[in-house]
C-alpha positions as CSV (number, residue, x, y, z in Angstrom):
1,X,209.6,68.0,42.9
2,X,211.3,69.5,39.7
3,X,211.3,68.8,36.4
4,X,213.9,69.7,33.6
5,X,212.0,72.5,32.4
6,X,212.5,74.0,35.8
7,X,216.1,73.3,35.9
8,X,218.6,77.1,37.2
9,X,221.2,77.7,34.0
10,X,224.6,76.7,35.5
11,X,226.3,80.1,35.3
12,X,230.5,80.1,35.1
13,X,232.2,83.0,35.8
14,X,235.8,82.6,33.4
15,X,239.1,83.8,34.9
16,X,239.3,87.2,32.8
17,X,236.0,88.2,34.5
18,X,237.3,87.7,38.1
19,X,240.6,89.4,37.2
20,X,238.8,92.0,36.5
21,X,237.1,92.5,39.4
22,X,240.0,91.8,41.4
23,X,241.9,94.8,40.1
24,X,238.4,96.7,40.2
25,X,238.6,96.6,43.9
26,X,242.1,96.9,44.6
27,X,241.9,100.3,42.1
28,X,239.2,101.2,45.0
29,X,241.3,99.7,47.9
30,X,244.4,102.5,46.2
31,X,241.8,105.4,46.2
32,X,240.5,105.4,49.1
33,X,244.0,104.8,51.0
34,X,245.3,107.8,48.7
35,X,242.4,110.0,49.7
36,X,243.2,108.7,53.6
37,X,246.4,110.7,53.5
38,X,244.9,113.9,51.6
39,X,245.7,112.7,47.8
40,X,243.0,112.9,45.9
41,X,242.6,111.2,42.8
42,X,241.1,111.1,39.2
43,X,240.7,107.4,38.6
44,X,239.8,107.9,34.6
45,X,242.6,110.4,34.0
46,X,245.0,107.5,36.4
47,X,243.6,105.2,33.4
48,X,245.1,107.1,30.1
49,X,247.5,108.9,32.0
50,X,250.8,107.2,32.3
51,X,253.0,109.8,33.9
52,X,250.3,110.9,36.4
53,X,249.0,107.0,36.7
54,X,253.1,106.9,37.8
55,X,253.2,110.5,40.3
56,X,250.7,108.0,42.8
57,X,252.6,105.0,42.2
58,X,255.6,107.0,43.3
59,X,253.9,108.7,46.2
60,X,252.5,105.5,47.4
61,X,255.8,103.9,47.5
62,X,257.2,106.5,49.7
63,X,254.4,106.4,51.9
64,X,254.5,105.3,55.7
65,X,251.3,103.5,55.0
66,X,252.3,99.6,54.2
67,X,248.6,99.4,53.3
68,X,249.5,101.8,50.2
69,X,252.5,100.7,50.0
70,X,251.2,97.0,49.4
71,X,248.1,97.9,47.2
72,X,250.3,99.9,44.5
73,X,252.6,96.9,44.1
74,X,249.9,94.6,44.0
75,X,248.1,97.0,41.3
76,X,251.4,97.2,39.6
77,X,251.9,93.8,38.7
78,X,248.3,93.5,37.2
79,X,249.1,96.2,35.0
80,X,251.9,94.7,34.2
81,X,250.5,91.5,33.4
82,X,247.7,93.1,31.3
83,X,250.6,94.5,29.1
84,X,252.4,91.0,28.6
């Protein structure tokens, strides 16, 4: 038998924090498909670097992979909702 005392703390987890991890993993999901086909990638310069963030967007969307091809659309509509 419990008591109040021994009561677990309801934890919530808010919408920003599961975004986040969402786009967390499909950043992963785009690395590791990149590095699949010999592209090798600097995830912090991808971060501040638009034009080179943009050089793997652009090779992924001429890739034969639909995997890639799918994962950089996917991360490209986060980012674009993150600057909305």
């Amino acid at each position: 038998m419990s008591n109040q005392s021994e009561r677990t703390p309801v934890v919530t987890i808010s919408a920003p924090q599961s975004d986040e991890r969402v786009v967390l993993l499909e950043e992963v999901n785009f690395k590791w498909l990149l590095a699949g086909l010999g592209w090798w990638i600097d995830m912090s310069r991808f971060h501040r670097d638009i034009p080179y963030a943009k050089h793997f967007f652009e090779l992924a969307e001429a890739s034969n992979s639909s995997a890639l091809r799918d994962c950089a659309a996917s991360l490209q509509s986060y980012n674009e909702m993150a600057c909305q």
